[in-house]
Every structure is written in structure tokens, then in C-alpha cells.
C-alpha positions as CSV (number, residue, x, y, z in Angstrom):
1,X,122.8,225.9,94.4
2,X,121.6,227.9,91.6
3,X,121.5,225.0,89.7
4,X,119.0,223.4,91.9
5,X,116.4,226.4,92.1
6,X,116.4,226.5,88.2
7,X,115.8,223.0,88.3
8,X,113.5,223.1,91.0
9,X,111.3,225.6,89.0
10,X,111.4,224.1,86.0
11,X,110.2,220.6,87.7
12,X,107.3,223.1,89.1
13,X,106.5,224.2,85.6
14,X,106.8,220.7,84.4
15,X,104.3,219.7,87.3
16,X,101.5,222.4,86.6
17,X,101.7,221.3,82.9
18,X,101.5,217.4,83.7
19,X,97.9,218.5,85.9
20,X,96.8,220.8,82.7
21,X,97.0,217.8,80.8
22,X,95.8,215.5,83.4
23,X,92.2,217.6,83.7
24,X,91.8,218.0,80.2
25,X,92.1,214.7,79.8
26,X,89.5,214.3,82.3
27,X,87.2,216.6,81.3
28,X,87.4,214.9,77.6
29,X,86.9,211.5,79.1
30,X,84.2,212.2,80.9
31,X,82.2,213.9,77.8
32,X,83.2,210.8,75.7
33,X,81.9,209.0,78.7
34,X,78.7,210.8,78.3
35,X,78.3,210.1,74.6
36,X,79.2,206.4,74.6
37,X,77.2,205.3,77.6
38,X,73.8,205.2,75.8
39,X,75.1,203.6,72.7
40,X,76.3,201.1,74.7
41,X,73.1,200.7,76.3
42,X,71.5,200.3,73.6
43,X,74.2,197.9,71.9
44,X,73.3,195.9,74.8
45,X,69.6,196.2,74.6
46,X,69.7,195.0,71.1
47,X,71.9,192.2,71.7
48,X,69.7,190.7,74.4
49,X,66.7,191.2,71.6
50,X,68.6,189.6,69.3
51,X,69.7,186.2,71.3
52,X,65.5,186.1,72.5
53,X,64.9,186.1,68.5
54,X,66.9,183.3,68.0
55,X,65.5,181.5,70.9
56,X,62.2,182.4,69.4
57,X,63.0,181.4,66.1
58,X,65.0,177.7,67.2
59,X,61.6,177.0,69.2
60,X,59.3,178.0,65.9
61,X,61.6,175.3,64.3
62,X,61.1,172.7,66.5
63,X,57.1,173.2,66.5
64,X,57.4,172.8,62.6
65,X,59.2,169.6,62.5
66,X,56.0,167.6,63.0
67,X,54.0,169.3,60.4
68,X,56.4,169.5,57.8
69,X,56.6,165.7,58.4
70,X,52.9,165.4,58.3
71,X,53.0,167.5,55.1
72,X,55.4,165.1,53.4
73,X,53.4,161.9,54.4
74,X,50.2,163.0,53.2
75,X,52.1,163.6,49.6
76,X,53.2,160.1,49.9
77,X,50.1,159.1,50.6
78,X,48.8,161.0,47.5
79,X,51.3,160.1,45.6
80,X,50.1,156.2,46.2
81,X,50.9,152.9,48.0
82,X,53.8,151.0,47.9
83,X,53.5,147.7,49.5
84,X,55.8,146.9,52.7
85,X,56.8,143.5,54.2
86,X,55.4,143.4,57.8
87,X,57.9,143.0,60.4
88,X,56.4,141.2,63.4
89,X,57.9,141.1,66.8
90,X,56.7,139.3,70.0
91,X,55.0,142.2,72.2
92,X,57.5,141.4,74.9
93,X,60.6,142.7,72.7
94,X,59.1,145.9,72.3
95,X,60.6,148.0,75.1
96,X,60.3,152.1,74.8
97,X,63.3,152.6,72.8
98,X,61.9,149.8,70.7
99,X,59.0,151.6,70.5
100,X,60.5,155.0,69.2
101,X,63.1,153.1,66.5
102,X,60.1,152.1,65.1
103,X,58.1,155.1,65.6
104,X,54.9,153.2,67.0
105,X,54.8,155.0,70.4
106,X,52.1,157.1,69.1
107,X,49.7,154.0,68.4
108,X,50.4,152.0,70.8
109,X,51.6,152.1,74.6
110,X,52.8,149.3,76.8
């Protein structure tokens, strides 16, 4: 029976030292916790920045597809004519993809 109190109390012993640990470990979570919540934050402020930059920047690209475009036909045009066959088709074969393969949309709509 002895046996059993002395284990008894050491299991009490073992069990206040287990709760020690447990509200330390609490206590330093919770001040970790503290520190790491607004880096977080702000890891996820800049993240959201940084996806509405790229959108920003993928839009500016598509804006400047035209002009550079322009710029490169006016240094052909600079550069001088070349003389091209001309390709005609019956208005009636000219559908809107038609249209758009041949880049003509812009001149002329059916």
C-alpha cells in the first residue's frame, strides 16, 4: 500500500510539473503570438500589393502593344516601300475572322 502512496505522490509531482510546463508554454506562445501577428499582416498587405502591381503592370503591357506596333510601321515606312502583290477577294468571302487574318477590320466594316 505504501507503494501506491509513493507512487501516488510522485504522479502528483509529475502532474504539477506537466501544468508548469503547460503555462509557460502558453505564456510564450501567446508573446510569440503577439510578435508575429503584425508581421504577418503586413506579409499579407504586401503580397496583395504586389499581385495588384503585376496586374498593373500586365495591363500597361497590353496598352503598349499597339504603339510599339505603330512605332515599328512608321520605321518601315521610313525606311521605304517595298512593292506587294495585291490579293483580291470577292467582298462576300470576307467574313470577321477574315477580316482580322488580314488585319483590315480597322478600314473597313461589313
Amino acid at each position: 500500500m505504501e507503494v501506491l502512496y509513493a507512487n501516488l505522490d510522485k504522479l502528483k509531482t509529475l502532474t504539477k510539473k506537466i501544468q508548469g510546463s503547460m503555462s509557460r508554454l502558453e505564456t510564450n506562445g501567446k508573446i510569440v503570438k503577439d510578435a508575429i501577428g503584425p508581421i504577418y499582416s503586413n506579409t499579407q498587405t504586401l503580397q496583395i500589393t504586389n499581385n495588384n502591381v503585376d496586374r498593373i503592370n500586365v495591363a500597361i503591357e497590353k496598352i503598349r502593344q499597339p504603339l510599339d506596333l505603330k512605332g515599328r510601321e512608321e520605321k518601315i515606312i521610313k525606311a521605304g516601300y517595298v512593292v506587294v502583290e495585291l490579293l483580291v477577294i470577292p467582298v462576300e468571302l470576307l467574313t470577321g475572322a477574315g477580316l482580322e487574318m488580314l488585319d483590315c477590320r480597322s478600314i473597313w466594316e461589313p
